[in-house]
C-alpha positions in Angstrom: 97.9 95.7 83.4 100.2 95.6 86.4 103.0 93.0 86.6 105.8 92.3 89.1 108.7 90.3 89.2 109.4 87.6 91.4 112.9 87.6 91.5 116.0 85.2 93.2 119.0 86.6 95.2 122.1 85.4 93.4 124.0 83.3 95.6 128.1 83.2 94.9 129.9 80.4 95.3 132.3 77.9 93.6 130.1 76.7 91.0 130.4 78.8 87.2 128.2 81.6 86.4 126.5 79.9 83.7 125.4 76.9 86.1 124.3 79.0 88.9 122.2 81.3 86.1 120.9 77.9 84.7 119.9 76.7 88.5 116.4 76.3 89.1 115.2 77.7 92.4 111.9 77.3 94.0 109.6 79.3 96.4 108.3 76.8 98.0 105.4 76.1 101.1 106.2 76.6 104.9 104.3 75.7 107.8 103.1 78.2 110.5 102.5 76.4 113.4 100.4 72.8 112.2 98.9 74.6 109.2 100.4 75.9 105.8 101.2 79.4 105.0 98.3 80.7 103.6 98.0 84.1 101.1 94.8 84.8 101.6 92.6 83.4 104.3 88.6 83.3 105.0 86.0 84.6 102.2 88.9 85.7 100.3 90.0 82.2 99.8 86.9 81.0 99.1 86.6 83.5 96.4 90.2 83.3 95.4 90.4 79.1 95.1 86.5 78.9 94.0 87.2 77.6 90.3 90.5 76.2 90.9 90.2 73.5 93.4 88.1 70.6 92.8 85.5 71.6 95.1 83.5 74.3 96.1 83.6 76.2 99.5 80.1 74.1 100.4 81.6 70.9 99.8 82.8 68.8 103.3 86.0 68.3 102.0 86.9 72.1 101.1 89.3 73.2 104.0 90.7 69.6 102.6 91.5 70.7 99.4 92.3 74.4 100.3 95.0 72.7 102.8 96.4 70.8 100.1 96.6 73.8 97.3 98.8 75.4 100.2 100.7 73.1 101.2 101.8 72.0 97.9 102.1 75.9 96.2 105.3 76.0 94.4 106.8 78.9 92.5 110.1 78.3 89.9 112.2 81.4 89.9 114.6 81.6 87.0 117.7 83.9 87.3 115.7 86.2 85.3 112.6 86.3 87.7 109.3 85.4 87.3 106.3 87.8 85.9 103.2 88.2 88.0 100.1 89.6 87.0 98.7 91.1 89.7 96.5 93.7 87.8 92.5 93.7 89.5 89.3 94.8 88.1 87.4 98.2 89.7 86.1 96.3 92.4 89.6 95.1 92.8 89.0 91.2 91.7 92.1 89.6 90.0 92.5 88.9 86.2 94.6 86.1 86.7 93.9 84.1 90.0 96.8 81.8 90.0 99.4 84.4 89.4 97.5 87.0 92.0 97.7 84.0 94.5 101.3 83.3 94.2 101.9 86.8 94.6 99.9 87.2 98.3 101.4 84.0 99.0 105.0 85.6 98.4 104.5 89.0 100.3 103.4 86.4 103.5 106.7 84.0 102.9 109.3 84.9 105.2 111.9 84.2 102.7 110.4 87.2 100.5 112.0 90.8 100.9 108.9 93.5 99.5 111.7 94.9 97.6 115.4 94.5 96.9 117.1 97.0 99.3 115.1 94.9 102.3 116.7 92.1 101.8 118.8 90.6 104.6 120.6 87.1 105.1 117.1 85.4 106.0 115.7 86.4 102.5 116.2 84.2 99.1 114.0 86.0 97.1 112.3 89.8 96.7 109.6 91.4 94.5 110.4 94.2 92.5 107.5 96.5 91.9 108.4 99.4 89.8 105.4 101.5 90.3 105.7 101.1 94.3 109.5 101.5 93.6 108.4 104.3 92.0 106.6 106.2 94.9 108.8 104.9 97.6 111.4 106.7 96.2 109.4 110.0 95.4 108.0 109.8 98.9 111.5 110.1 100.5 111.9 112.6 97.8 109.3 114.7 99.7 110.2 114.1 103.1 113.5 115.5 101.7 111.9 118.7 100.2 109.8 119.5 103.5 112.9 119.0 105.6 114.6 122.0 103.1 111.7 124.2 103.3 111.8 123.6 107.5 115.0 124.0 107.4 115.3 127.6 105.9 113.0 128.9 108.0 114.6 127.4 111.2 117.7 128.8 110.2 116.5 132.7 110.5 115.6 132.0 114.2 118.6 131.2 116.2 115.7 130.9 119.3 114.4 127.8 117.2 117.8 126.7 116.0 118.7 126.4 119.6 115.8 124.5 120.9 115.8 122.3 117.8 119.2 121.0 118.9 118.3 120.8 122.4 116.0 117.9 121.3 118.1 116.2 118.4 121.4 116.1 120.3 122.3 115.5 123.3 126.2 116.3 123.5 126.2 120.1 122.3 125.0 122.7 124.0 123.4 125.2 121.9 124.1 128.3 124.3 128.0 127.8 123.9 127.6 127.6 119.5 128.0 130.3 117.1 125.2 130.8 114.4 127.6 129.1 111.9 127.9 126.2 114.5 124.5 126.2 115.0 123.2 126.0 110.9 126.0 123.5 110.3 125.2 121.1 113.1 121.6 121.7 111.7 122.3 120.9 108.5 123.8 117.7 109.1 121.0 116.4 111.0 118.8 117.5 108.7 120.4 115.1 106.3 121.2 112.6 108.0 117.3 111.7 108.9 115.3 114.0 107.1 111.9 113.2 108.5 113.1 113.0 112.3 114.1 116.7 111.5 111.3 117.5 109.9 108.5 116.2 112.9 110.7 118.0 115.3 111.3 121.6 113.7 107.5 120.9 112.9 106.2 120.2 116.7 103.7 122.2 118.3 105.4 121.3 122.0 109.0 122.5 120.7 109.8 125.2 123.3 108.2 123.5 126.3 110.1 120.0 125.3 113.6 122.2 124.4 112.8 123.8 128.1 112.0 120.4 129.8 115.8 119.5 128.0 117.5 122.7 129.0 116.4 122.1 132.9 117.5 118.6 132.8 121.0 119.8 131.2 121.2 122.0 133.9 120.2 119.3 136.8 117.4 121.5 137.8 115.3 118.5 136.3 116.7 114.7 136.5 115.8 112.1 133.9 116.1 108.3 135.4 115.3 106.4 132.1 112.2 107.8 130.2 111.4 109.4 133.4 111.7 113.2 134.4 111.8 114.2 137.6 112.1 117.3 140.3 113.4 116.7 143.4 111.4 113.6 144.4 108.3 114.0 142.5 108.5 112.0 138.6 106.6 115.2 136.3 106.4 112.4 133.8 107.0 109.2 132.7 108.3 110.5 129.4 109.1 113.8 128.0 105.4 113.5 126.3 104.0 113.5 129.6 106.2 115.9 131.0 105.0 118.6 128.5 101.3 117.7 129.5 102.3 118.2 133.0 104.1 121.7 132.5 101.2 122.9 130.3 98.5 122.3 133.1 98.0 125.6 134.5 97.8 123.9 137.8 101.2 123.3 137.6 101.9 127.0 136.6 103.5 127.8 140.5 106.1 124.3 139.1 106.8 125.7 136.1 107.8 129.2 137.7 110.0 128.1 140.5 111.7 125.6 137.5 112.5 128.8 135.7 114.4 130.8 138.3 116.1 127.6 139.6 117.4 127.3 135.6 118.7 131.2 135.6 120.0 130.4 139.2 121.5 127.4 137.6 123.2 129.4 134.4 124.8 131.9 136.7 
């Protein structure tokens, strides 16, 4: 069986702790435009509601009654929270409807966080799953460890190192950094956002894009918003498109006069 807990932000204000643990709060319907939110819509509906409306999905007045299930859907929260069961069978059909349908209808509400560190000022309530808790947190945990392994094999190439930063900063220049500089500034960056780190070191365009940066730090290129361009002539419309643009052998006679303009440039 899978539960999760519907649960209440705790709101302080004047009133005792014992009253506003004794309040009762309710999740309550919204409207979307003329029509109430729904949790599940179409055939899942119709199998979802069959056998708890009054009607069946063949009767005229179903859409009726479905309206008024939705538009009348009410869910007390205690300070404690509220259990769902949310477990499903191996074709994935609910044990308990009513408590499965309360649960869709909360991951739709807009007062409904997915999970307690999402909450912001325009959520009341969150749902704390502690098996998606669980892999959340062991997902960043490997993001983490891939950045580390990346991250000691970046640092015994100062070539890399260099072009890495190239990309992830834009207000050190890698040429004028010791090693020590280099792994440091690294290092930080590599903890600070893990996974941007990680696709970056990771990138199959690395050198061309830390070249494209290195030309444009030098003014040989020019970037005007996402744009790079030489002389009068836009290479690309982002730096995705500029590395397309250098890579076409077409362009290889560019790419060369680039090249000795940089060295020109660095004397």
């Amino acid at each position: 069986m899978k539960k999760v807990a519907l649960r209440r932000k705790e709101l302080m204000n004047h009133l005792p702790k014992e009253v506003r643990l004794s309040a009762k709060t309710k999740l309550g319907s919204i409207y979307v435009g003329r029509q109430p939110l729904r949790g599940v819509e179409g055939k899942e509906e119709e199998e979802m509601l069959t056998g708890i409306l009054d009607v069946g999905p063949a009767h005229a007045d179903w859409h009726k009654h479905a309206k008024k299930f939705w538009s009348e859907l009410t869910i007390s929260i205690p300070f404690e929270g509220v259990d769902l069961d949310v477990s499903t069978d191996e074709n994935g059909k609910p044990f308990n409807k009513e408590d499965f349908l309360k649960y869709k209808f909360a991951l739709k509400h807009p007062q409904v966080a997915l999970n307690k560190s999402d909450m912001s000022s325009k959520h009341r309530f969150y749902i704390h799953d502690a098996t998606r808790d669980l892999i959340k947190k062991n997902n960043e945990i490997q993001v983490r460890k891939d950045a580390d392994k990346e991250f000691i094999k970046v640092t015994s190439d100062d070539k890399k190192m260099s072009r890495i930063l190239r990309i992830l900063t834009v207000d050190r220049n890698p040429d004028k950094m010791t090693l020590l500089q280099k792994e440091n500034a690294l290092y930080e960056l590599k903890n600070s956002n893990p996974k941007k780190f990680f696709k970056v070191a990771t990138d199959t365009n690395l050198e061309v894009k830390a070249e494209i940066e290195e030309l444009v730090s030098a003014g040989v290129l020019r970037r005007i918003g996402n744009q790079v361009v030489y002389l009068d002539e836009v290479i690309g419309e982002t730096l995705e498109d500029s590395v397309v643009y250098l890579k076409n052998k077409k362009n290889s006679g560019t790419l060369t006069i680039l090249r000795v303009k940089l060295k020109e440039a660095i004397v």
